[in-house]
C-alpha positions in Angstrom: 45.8 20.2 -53.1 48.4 21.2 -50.5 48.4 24.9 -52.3 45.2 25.8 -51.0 45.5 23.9 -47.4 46.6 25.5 -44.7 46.9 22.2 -42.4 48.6 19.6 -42.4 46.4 16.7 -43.0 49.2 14.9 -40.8 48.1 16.8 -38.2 45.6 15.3 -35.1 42.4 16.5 -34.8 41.7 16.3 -31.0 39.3 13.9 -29.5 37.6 16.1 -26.9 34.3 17.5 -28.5 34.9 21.0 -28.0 38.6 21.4 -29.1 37.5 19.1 -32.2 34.6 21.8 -32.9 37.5 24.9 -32.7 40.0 23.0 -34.6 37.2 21.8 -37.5 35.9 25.6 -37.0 39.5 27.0 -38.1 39.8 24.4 -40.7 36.6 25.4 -42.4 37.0 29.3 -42.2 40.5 29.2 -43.5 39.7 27.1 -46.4 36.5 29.3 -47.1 38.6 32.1 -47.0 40.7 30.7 -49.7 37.8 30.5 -52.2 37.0 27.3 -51.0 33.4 26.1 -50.3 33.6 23.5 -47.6 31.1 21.0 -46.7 30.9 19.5 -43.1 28.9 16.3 -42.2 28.7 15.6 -38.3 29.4 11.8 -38.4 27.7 11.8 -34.6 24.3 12.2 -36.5 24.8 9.7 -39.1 24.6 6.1 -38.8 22.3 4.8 -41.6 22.0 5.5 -45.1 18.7 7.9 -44.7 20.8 10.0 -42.2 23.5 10.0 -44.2 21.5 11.2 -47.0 19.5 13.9 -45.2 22.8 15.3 -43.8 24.7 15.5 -46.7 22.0 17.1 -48.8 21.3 19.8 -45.9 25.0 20.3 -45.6 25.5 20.5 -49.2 21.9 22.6 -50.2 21.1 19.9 -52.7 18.0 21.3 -54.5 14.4 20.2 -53.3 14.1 17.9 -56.1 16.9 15.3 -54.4 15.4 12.2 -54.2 16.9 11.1 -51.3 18.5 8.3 -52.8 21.9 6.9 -53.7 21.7 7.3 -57.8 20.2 11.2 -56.4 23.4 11.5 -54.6 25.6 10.7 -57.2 24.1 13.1 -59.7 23.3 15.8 -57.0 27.3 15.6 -55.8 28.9 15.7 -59.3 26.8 18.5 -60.0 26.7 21.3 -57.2 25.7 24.4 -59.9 23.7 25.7 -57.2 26.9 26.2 -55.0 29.1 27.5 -57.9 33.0 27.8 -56.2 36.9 27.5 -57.3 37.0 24.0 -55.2 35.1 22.0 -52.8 36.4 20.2 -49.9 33.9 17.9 -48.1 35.0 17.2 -44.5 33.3 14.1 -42.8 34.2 14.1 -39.3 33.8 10.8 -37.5 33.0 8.2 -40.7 33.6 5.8 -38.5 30.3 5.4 -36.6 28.1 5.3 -39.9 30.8 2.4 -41.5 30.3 0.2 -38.0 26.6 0.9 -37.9 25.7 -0.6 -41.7 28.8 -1.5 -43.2 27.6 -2.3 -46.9 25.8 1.1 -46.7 28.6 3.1 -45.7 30.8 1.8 -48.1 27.8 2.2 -51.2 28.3 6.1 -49.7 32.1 5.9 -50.3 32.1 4.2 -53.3 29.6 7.3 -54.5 32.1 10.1 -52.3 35.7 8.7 -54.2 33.7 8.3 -57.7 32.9 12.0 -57.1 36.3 13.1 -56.1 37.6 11.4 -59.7 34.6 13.4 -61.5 35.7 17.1 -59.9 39.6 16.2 -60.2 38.9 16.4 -64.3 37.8 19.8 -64.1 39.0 23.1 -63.0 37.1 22.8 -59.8 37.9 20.2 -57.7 36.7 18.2 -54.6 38.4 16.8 -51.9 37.6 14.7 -49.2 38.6 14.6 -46.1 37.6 11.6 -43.7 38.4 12.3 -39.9 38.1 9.5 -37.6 
């Protein structure tokens, strides 16, 4: 993983909204310009599973047959043809609100999110997440 980061994952992101946006901005064009294709999910719009869902598939261009569901997640994420790429890293910035908003929910998402990560890690392509609270 660390060969095709060029950040520490050590380092802070800031707090303040508009130095987070720069500092996420930099994160995702360096990766992208390393072959990567990077997802981002603004965890300020999501605090329920159907946001969750609806943001993840728009950030991710599931296909228009998504389902909008949690078995339509799994198979949508473990799949990504559409998006071909050498990796994937899937940045969630600010988990937090969603897991305090519906708990069992969030951690149904998770459970899906780390399954994924195992399924791309046996194959030449894999995905990464990154959580940022």
């Amino acid at each position: 993983m660390s060969e095709f980061l060029s950040f520490r994952t050590t380092d802070s992101i800031p707090e303040n909204r508009s130095n987070r946006k720069q500092v996420i901005k930099k994160i995702i064009e360096g990766l992208s310009q390393q072959g990567t294709q990077v997802f981002y999910l603004n965890g300020r719009e999501i605090s329920s599973k159907e946001t969750f869902l609806t943001k993840a598939a728009e950030a991710m261009s599931f296909p228009a047959y998504f389902g909008a569901n949690w078995d339509a997640f799994d198979e949508c994420i473990t799949d990504l043809t559409w998006c071909p790429a050498e990796r994937y890293v899937l940045l969630y910035d600010r988990p937090d609100i969603f897991a305090q908003a519906d708990p069992t929910q969030w951690q149904i998402a998770l459970d899906i999110l780390r399954s994924a990560e195992e399924h791309w890690k046996a194959t030449n392509t894999p995905l990464v997440l990154f959580l940022l609270n």
